[in-house]
C-alpha positions as CSV (number, residue, x, y, z in Angstrom):
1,X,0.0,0.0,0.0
2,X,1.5,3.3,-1.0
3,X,1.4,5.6,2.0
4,X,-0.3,9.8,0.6
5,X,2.8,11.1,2.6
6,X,5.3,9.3,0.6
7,X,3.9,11.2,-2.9
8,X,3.0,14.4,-1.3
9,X,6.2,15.3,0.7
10,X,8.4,14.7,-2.5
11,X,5.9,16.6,-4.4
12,X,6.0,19.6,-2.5
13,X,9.5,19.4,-2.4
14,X,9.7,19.5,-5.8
15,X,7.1,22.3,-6.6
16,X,9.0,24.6,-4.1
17,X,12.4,24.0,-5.6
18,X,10.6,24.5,-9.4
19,X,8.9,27.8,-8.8
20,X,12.2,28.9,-7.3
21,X,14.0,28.3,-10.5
22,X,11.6,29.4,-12.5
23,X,11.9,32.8,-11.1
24,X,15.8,33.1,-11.0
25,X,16.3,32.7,-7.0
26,X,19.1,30.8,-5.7
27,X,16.7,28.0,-4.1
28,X,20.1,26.4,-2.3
29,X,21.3,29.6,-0.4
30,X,17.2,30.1,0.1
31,X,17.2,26.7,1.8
32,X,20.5,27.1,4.1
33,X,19.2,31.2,5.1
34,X,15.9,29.2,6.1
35,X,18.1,26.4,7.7
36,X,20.0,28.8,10.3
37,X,16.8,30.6,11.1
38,X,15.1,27.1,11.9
39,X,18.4,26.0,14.2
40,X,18.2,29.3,16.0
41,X,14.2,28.8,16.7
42,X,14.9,25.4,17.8
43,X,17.9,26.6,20.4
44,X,14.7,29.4,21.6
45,X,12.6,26.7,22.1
46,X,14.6,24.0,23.6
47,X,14.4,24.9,27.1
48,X,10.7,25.1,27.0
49,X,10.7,21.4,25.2
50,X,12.9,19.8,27.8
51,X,10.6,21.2,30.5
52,X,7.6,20.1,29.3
53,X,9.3,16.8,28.6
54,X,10.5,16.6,32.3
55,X,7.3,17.8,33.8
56,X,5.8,14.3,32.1
């Protein structure tokens, strides 16, 4: 049985990275900006997660 995730995710993946040509960005720099911003939200939020993680 082949799993909706499994076509969509790709899929997505694909129609991001597409549209990003097709308008003459540099999708891989895009990615790694995006990248550092995520790490840095996830450091912000890490003490939060471990609490609530503790508290169980």
């Amino acid at each position: 049985m082949i799993y909706v995730s499994a076509i969509i995710i790709p899929l997505i993946i694909s129609i991001v990275v597409l549209c990003g040509l097709k308008e003459n960005k540099n999708v891989y720099d895009l990615f790694c900006e995006g990248a550092k911003e995520g790490i840095k939200i996830a450091l912000k939020m890490f003490p939060t997660l471990i609490r609530y993680i503790s508290c169980n």
